[in-house]
C-alpha positions as CSV (number, residue, x, y, z in Angstrom):
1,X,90.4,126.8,94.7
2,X,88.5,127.5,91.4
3,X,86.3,125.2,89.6
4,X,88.6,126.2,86.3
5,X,92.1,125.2,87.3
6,X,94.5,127.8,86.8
7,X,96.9,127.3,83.3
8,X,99.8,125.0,83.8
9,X,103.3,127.0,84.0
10,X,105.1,127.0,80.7
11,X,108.3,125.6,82.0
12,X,106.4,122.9,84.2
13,X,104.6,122.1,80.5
14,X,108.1,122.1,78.7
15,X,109.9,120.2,81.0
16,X,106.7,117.2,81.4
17,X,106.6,117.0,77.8
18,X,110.4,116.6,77.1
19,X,110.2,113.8,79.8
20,X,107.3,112.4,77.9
21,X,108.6,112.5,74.4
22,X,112.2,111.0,75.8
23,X,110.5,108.2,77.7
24,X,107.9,107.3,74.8
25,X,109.5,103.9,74.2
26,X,110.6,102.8,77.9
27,X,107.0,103.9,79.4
28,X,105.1,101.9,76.8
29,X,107.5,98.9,77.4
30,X,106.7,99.6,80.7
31,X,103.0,99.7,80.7
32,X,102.5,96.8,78.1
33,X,104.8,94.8,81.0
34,X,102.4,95.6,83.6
35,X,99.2,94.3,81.6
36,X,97.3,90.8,82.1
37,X,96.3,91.5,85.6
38,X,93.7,88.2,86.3
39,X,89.8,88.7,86.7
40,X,89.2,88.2,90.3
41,X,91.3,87.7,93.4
42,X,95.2,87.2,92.2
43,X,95.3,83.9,94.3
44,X,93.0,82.4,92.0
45,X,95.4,81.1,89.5
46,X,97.3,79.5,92.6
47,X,97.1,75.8,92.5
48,X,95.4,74.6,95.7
49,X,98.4,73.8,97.0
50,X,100.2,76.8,96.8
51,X,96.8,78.6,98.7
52,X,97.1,76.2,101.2
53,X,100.6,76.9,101.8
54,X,99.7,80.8,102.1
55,X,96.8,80.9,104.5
56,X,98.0,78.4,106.9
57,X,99.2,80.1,109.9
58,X,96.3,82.4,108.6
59,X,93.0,83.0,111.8
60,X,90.1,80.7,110.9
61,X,88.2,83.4,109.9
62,X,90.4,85.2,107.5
63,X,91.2,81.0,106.3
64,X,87.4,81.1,105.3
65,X,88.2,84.5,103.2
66,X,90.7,83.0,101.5
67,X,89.4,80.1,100.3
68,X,86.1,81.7,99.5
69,X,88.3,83.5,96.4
70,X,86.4,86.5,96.5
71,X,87.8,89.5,98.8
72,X,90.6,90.7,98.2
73,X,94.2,89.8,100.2
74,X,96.1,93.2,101.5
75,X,99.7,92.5,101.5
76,X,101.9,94.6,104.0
77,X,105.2,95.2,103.2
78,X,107.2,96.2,106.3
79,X,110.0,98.2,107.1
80,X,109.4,97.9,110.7
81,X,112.5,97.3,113.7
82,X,112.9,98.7,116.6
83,X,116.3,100.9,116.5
84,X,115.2,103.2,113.9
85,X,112.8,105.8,115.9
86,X,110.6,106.1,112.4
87,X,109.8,102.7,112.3
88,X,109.7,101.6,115.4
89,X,105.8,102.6,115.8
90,X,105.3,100.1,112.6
91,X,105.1,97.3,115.5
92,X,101.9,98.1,116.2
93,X,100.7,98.6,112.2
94,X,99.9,94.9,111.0
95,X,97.2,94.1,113.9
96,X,95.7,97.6,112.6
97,X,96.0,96.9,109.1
98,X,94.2,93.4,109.6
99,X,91.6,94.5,112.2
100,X,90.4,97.1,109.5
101,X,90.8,94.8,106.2
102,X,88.4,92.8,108.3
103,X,85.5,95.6,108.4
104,X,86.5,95.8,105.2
105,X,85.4,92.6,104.1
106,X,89.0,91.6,103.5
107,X,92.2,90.2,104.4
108,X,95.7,91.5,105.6
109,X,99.1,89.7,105.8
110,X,103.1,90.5,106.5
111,X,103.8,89.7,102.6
112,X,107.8,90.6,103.8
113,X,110.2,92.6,105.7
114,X,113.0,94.6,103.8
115,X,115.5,96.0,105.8
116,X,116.4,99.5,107.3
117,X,119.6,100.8,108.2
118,X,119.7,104.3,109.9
119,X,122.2,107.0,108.4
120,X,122.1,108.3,111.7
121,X,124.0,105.3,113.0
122,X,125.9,104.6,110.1
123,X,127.0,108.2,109.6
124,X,130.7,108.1,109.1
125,X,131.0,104.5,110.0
126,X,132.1,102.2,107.2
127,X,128.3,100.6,107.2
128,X,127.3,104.0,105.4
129,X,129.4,102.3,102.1
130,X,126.3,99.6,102.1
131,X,123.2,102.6,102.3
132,X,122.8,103.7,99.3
133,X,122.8,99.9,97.9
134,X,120.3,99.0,100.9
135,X,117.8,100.7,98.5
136,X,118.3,98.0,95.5
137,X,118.4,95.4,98.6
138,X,114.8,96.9,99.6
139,X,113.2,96.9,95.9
140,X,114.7,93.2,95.7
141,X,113.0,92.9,99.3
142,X,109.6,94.0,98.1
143,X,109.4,91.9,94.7
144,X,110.4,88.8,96.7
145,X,107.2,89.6,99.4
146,X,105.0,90.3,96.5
147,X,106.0,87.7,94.2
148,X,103.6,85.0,95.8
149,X,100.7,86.1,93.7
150,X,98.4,85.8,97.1
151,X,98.1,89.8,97.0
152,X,96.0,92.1,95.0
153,X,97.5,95.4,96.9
154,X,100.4,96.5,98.7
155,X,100.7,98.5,101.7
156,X,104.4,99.7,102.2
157,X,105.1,100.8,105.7
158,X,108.8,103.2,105.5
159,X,109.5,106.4,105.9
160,X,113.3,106.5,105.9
161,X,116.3,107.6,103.3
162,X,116.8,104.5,101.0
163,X,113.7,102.9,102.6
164,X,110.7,104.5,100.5
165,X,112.5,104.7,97.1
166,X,113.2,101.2,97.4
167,X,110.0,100.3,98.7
168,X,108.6,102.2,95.5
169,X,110.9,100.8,93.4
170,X,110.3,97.5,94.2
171,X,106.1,98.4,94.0
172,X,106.5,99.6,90.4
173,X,107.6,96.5,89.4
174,X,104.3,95.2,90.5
175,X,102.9,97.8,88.8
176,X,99.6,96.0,87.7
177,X,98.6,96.4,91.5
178,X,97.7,99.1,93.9
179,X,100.3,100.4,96.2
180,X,99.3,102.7,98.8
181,X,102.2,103.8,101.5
182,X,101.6,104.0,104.9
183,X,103.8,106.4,107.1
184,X,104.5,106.3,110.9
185,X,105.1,110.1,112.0
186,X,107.2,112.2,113.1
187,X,108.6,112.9,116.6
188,X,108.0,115.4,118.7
189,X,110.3,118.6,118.7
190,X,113.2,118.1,121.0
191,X,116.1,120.5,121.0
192,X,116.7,123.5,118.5
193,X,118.1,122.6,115.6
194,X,120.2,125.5,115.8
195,X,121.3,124.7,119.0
196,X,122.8,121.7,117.5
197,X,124.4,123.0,115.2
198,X,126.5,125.1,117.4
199,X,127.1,122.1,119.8
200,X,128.4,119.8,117.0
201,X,130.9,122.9,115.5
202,X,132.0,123.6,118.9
203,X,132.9,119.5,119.2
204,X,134.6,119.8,115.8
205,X,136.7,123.1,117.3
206,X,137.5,121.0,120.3
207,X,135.5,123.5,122.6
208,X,133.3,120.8,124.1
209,X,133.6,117.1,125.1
210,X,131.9,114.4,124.2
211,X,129.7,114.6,127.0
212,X,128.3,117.7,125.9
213,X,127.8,116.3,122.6
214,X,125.6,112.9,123.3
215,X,123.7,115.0,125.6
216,X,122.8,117.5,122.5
217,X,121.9,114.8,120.1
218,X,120.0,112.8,122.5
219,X,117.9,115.8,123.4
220,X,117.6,116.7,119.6
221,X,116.5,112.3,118.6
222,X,114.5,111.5,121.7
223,X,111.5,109.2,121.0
224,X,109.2,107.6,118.6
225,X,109.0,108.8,115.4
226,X,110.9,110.7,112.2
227,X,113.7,112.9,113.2
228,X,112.4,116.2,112.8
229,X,114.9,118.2,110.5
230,X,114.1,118.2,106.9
231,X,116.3,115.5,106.1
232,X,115.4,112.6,103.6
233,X,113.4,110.8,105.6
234,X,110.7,113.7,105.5
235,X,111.3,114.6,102.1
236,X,110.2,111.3,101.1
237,X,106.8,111.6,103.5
238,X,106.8,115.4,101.3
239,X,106.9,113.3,97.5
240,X,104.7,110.4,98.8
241,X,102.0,113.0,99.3
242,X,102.9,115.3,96.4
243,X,102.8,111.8,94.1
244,X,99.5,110.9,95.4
245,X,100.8,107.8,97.2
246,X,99.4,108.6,101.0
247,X,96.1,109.4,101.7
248,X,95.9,113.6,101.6
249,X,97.4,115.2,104.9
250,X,99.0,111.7,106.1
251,X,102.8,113.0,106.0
252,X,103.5,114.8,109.7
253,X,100.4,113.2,111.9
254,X,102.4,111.8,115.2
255,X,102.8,108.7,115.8
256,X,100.7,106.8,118.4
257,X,98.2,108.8,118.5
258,X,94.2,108.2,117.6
259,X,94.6,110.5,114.3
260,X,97.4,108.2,112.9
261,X,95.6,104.9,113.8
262,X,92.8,106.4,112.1
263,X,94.4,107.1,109.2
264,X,96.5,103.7,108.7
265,X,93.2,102.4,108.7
266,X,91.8,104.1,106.5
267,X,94.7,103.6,104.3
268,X,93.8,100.0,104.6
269,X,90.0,100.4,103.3
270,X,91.1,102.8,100.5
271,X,93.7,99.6,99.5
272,X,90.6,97.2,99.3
273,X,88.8,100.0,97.5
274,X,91.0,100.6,94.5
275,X,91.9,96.6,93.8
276,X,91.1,95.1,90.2
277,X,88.2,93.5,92.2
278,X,86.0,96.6,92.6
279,X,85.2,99.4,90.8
280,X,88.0,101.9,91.8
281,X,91.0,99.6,90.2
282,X,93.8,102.4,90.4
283,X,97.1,100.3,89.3
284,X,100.3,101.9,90.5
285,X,101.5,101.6,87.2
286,X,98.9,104.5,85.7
287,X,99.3,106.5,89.2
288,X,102.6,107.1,88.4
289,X,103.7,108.7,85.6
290,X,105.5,111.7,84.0
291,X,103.3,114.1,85.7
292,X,103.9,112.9,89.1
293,X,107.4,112.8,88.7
294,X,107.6,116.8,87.8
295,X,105.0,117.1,90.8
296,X,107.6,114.7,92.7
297,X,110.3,117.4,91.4
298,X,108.3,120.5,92.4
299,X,107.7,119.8,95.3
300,X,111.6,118.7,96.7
301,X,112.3,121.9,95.0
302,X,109.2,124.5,97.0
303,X,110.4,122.8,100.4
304,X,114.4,122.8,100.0
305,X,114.1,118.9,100.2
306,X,116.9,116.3,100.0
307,X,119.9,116.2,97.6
308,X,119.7,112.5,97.7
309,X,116.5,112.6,95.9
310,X,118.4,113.5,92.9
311,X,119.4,110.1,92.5
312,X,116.4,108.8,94.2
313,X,113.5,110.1,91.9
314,X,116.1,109.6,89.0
315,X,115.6,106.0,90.5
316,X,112.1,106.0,91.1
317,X,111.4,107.7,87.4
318,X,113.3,104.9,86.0
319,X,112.0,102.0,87.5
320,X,108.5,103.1,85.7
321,X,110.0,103.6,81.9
322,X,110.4,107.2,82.6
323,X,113.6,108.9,81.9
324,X,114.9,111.7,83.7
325,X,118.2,114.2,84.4
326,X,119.8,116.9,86.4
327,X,118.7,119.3,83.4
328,X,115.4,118.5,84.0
329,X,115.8,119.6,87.9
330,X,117.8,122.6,87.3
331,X,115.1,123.9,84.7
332,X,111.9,123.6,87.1
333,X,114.5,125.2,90.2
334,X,114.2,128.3,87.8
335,X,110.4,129.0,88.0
336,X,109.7,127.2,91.5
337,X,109.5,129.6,94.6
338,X,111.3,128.5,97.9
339,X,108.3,128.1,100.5
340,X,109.2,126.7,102.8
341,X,112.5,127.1,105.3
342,X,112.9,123.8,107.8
343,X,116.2,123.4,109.6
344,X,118.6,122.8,107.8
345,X,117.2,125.4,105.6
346,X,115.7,127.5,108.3
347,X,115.8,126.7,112.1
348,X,112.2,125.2,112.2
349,X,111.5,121.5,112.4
350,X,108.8,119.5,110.4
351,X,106.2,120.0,113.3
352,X,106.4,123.9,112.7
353,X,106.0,123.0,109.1
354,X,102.6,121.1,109.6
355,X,101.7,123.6,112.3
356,X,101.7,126.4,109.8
357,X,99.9,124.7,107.7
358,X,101.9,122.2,106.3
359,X,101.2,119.7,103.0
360,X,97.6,121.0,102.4
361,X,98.5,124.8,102.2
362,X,101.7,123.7,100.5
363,X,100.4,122.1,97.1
364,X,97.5,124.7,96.9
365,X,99.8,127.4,96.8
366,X,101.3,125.3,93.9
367,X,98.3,124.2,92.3
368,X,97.2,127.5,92.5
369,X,100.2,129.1,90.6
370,X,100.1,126.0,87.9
371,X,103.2,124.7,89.3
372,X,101.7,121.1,89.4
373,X,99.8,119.1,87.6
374,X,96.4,118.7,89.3
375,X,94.9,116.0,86.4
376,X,96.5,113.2,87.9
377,X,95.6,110.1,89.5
378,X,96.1,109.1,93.4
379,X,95.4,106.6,95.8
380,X,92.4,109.0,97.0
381,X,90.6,108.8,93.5
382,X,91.2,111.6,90.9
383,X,93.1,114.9,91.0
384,X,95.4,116.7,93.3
385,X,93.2,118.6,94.9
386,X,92.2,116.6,97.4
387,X,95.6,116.9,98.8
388,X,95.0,120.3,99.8
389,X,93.0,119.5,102.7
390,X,93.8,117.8,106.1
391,X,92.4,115.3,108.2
392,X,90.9,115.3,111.4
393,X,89.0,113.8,113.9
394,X,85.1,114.9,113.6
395,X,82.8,113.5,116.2
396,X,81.6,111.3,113.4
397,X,84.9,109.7,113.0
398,X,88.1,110.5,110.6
399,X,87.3,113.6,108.2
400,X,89.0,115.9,106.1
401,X,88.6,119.5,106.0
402,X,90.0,122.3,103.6
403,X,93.7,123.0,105.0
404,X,94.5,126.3,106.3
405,X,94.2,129.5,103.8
406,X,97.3,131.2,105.2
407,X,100.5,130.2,106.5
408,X,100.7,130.4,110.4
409,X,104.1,130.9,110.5
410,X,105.6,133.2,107.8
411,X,109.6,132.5,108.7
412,X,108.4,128.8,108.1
413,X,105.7,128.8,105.4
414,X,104.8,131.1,102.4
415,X,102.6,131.8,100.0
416,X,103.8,131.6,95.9
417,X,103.5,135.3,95.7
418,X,105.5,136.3,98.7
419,X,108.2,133.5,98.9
420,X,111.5,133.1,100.8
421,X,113.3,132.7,97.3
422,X,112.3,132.9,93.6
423,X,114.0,129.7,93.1
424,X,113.7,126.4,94.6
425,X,117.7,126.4,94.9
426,X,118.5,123.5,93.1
427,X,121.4,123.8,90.5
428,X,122.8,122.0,88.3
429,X,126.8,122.7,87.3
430,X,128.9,122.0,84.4
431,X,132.8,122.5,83.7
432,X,135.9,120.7,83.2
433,X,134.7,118.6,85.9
434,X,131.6,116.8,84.6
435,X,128.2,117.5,86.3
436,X,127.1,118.3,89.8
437,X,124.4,119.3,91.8
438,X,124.3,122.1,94.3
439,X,121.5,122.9,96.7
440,X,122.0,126.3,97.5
441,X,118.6,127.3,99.7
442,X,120.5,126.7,102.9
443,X,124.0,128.7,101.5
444,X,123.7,132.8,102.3
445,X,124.0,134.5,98.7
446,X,127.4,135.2,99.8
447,X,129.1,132.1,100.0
448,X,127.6,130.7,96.6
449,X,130.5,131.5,94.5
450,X,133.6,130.5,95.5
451,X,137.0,130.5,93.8
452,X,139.8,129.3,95.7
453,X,143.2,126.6,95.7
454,X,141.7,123.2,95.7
455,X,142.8,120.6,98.9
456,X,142.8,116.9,97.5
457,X,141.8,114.0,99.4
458,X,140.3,110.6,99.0
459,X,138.9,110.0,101.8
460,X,136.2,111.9,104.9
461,X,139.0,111.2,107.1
462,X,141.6,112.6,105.7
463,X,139.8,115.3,105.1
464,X,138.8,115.9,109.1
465,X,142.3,115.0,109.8
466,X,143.8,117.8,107.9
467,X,141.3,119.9,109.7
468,X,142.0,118.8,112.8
469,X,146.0,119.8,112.2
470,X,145.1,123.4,110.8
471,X,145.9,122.7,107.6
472,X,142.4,124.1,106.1
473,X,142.4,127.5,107.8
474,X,142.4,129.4,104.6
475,X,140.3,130.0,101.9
476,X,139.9,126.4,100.3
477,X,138.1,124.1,97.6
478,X,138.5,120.6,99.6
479,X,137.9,118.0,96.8
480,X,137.1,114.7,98.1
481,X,136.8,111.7,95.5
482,X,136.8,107.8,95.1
483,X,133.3,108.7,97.2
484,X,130.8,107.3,93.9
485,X,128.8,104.5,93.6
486,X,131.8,102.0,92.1
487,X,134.7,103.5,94.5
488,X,132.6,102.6,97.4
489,X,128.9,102.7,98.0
490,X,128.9,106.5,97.7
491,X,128.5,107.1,101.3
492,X,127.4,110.6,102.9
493,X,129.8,112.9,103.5
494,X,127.6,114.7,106.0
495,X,130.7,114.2,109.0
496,X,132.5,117.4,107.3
497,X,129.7,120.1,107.9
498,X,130.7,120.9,111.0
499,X,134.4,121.2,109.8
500,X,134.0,123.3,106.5
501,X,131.4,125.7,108.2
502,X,134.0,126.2,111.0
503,X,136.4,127.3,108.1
504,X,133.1,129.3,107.0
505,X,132.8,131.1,110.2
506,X,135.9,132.4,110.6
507,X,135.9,134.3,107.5
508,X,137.1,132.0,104.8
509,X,136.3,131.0,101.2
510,X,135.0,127.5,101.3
511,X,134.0,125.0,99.4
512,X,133.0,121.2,98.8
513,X,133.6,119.4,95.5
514,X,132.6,115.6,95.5
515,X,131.9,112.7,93.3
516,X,130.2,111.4,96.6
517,X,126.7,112.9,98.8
518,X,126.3,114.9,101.1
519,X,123.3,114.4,103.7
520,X,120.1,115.3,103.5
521,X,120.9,117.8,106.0
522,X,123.5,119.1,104.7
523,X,123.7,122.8,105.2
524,X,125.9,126.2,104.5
525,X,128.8,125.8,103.1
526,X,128.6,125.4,99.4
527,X,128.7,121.9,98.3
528,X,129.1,120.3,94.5
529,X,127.8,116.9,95.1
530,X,127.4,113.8,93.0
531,X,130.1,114.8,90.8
532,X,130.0,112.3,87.5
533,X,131.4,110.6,85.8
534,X,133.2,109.7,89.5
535,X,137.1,108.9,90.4
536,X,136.7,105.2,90.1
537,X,135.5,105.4,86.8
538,X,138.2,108.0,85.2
539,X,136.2,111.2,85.9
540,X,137.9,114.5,85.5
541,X,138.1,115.0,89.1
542,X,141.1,112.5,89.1
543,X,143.0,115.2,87.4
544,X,143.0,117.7,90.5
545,X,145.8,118.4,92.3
546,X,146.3,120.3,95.1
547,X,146.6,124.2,94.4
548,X,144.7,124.2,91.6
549,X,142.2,127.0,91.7
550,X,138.9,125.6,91.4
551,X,136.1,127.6,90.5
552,X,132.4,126.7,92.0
553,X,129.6,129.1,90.6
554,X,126.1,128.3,91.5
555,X,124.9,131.9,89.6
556,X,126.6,130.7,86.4
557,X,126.2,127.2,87.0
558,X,129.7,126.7,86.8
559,X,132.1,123.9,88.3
560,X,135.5,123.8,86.7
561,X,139.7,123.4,87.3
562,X,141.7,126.2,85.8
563,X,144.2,124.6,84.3
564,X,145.8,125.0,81.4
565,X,144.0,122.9,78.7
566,X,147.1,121.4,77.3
567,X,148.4,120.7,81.1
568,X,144.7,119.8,81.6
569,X,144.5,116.8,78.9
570,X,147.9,114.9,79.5
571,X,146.4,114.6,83.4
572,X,145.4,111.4,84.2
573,X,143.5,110.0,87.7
574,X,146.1,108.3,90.0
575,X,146.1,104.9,90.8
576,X,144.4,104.2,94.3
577,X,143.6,101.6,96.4
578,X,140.3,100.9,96.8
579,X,140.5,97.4,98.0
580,X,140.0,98.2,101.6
581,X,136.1,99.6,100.6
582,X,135.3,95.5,99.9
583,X,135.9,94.1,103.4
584,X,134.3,94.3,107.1
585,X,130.9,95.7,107.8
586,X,129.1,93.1,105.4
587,X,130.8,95.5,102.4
588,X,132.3,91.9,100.8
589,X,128.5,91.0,100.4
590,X,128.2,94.2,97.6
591,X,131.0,93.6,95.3
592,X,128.9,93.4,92.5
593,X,126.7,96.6,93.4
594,X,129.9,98.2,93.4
595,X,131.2,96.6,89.7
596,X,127.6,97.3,88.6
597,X,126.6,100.7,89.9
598,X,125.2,103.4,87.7
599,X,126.0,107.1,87.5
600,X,124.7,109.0,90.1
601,X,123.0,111.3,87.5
602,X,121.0,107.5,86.4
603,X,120.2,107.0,89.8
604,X,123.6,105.2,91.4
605,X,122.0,101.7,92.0
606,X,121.9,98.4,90.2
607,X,117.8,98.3,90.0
């Protein structure tokens, strides 16, 4: 890269400014929140019996540290069990973390646990209603394990859907320290993706057992580590790289193996490094900010990320005084490139990503065309650019080196000026219907406008059950609502895929309109998600009825019923049940998540 940095892209300017200017008031409350961080070790304004109290199960060594009052105190926030194959390798993190605070001249602790469910277990099960709100439940997780005061960083060990946003959220409201996040890796690649993908629509068609099934999704999750689509799980390892919040190149190292040791702990020196104690004090608070949310934006947008992370960086923005919207999304989708295709947008895995150059080559190409902002701050000291390389192990020890100058895989990886789409296949749509988002980079051009009767449901099963019968074997809008944050937790839809691109295959017009999500895998069939203002709230979606024509554009950016306007207005949303969503599964413990819930397009949580 150049010494001169190349000129920011207009639209990138526009849209940074405009979050800027809207946020002026909420960031400054914000930053003048965060302010007053104590000279010297944050235990110090602990009365002597509240130290006591946290070093006592403390090694008689790192007891000496403590008392001494002058290094500083590394608190790890944890993610970490056993079923989830992403975090189960966090076992072994905290004895790392504290051997190398130790060289360090410092000390490590478990400040916490927060919890993590697995959408992978919960998919289609009624614990999915309780996901999305396990990401307030992990910010509320993190404040309580950094609200001792004995800690003057964090290090936040997740890698999974609701896990980092919450962990982040949480951080930011201990903004005043450092936060650097440590992630585990993913697994190794086990079966094609598109393999199964053709197993689980042959299961949905009947064609195969459930034998055949397990076998294919065991093969596809086998061991230790992130599953390897490009789900949210490694979207979020994508934004915590593309924020500045890992060290550069950390994202797609395996788990378990002497390059990811070395980085977690070298992620635990650059933590003691940047406390208020030295001379590197890099608060999370000023780390964050508008510039790394569009970079946060940018970069789910060059890789064909997540949907969810249009609530969760709605989410993540907020929880720092910055104020963001779908408008903001759809106008950087405009002048961001595709780069990247990983399954479900391609039929490589995340290893094949990092393979062909991954992360590095990924935000020089964007650098390079001034579709991020490289003038920002990171864990690893000043500007982006230091992301562009990779880390290895020299025989001196961990190193980085400048990351490959051209993609090694060209149906996985390419450069700005020769890209798999102009766009980064984000949309946003407006209508009768309210707002929705539509991630289009996995749909062929095709099937991206559909116009068709509409097929009204309220419910995943009823939806699969009609399917099941051969109700949906024509061309068909299936509208499935009461799926938001207030009906019921707003739980993935992701159990239709293999249903609607069934329909798909066999030659029909299809299409998905929802107040609810769809996965972070979700894949070809064209999908208006997060529908708002949702069913339980008096959204227009209420108004459907079956045979409607409905009308999904992604070109236009059109999502609308056409109906009559006069027939359209004296609609109203029927009455439904939703009292069986509070009960069984622990969903009586959220009531007030679900009374309290925001719009999906303000984040859909209560933090």
């Amino acid at each position: 890269m150049s010494e001169t940095p190349p000129p920011l892209n207009p639209r990138v300017r526009e849209v940074t400014e405009r979050i800027r200017e809207r946020s002026r008031e909420t960031r400054r409350a914000y930053l003048e929140r965060m302010h007053g961080q104590a000279q010297g070790p944050a235990r110090t304004h602990l009365s002597c019996t509240n130290l006591a109290h946290g070093f006592a199960a403390s090694s008689a060594a790192d007891k000496e540290v403590l008392k001494a009052l002058r290094g500083p105190n590394l608190g790890i926030v944890t993610a970490y069990n056993d079923m989830l194959s992403a975090h189960q390798p966090f076992e072994r993190f905290p004895g790392l973390i504290r051997h190398a605070a130790r060289e360090a001249r410092a000390t490590a602790q478990v400040a916490g646990g927060v919890p993590a469910m697995c959408d992978g277990v919960t998919q289609g099960q009624p614990g999915m209603e309780l996901s999305l709100f396990s990401r307030d439940v992990i910010a509320m997780s993190t404040g309580i394990a950094l609200s001792h005061g004995m800690f003057d960083a964090a290090l936040c060990l997740g890698v999974c859907d609701k896990i980092v946003p919450g962990l982040l959220i949480g951080a930011l409201a201990f903004g005043h320290l450092p936060a650097v996040f440590v992630p585990a890796g993913p697994m190794p690649s086990g079966l094609p993706n598109k393999e199964k993908a053709r197993i689980r629509q042959l299961f949905a068609e009947g064609q195969v057992g459930r034998e055949a099934l397990l076998q294919s999704e065991a093969d596809s999750y086998h061991g230790a580590g992130t599953c390897t689509f490009y789900g949210t799980a490694n979207s979020n390892q994508m934004l915590m790289e593309v924020m500045g919040l890992h060290l550069p190149g950390s994202a797609f190292i395996p788990p378990n193996t002497p390059l990811r040791d070395a980085l977690t702990a070298a992620a635990t020196r650059r933590a003691a490094c940047i406390t208020a104690l030295g001379e590197e004090y890099l608060p999370l608070a000023h780390v964050l900010d508008e510039r790394s949310i569009v970079n946060a934006v940018v970069g789910l947008l060059a890789t064909g990320g997540s949907t969810n992370h249009t609530l969760h960086i709605v989410a993540i923005a907020r929880a720092a005084g910055m104020l963001i919207d779908w408008d903001d999304f759809s106008a950087l989708s405009a002048v961001v490139p595709l780069l990247a295709r990983i399954y479900p947008n391609g039929s490589a895995d995340v290893n094949h990503f990092h393979a062909a150059g991954g992360m590095g080559f990924l935000i020089r190409e964007l650098l390079g065309a001034g579709l991020m902002h490289g003038d920002v701050l990171t864990v690893a000291g000043a500007g982006l650019e230091r992301y562009t390389e990779e880390p290895w192990l020299s025989p001196e020890g961990l190193a980085w080196r400048d990351s490959p100058s051209n993609s090694g895989d060209r149906e996985v990886l390419r450069r700005v000026n020769d890209p798999f789409s102009a766009d980064g296949g984000l949309k946003l749509l407006r209508g009768n219907l309210g707002r929705a988002v539509i991630k289009v980079s996995a749909v062929k051009p095709e099937h991206r406008s559909v116009q068709a009767p509409a097929r009204v449901f309220d419910s995943q099963e009823a939806v699969l059950h009609a399917f099941r019968q051969g109700e949906l074997s024509r061309d068909v809008v299936v509208v499935v609502r009461f799926q938001g944050p207030r009906a019921n937790g707003m739980p993935e839809l992701h159990g239709l895929t293999p249903a609607l691109s069934s329909l798909q295959s066999r030659g029909h017009r299809v299409g998905l309109v929802t107040d609810g999500r769809m996965s972070g895998a979700s894949g070809a069939v064209p999908a208006a998600i997060h529908l708002t203002p949702e069913a339980a709230c008096g959204g227009p979606i209420g108004r459907i009825r079956d045979g409607d024509v409905v009308r999904l554009d992604s070109h236009a950016g059109v999502l609308e019923a056409e109906v009559n306007e006069a027939e359209w207005n004296r609609r109203q949303t029927p009455g439904v049940d939703l009292s069986a969503n509070g009960f069984g599964m622990g969903r009586e413990l959220f009531g007030l998540f679900r009374a309290h819930a925001a719009p999906a397009e303000e984040g859909g949580g209560v933090c």
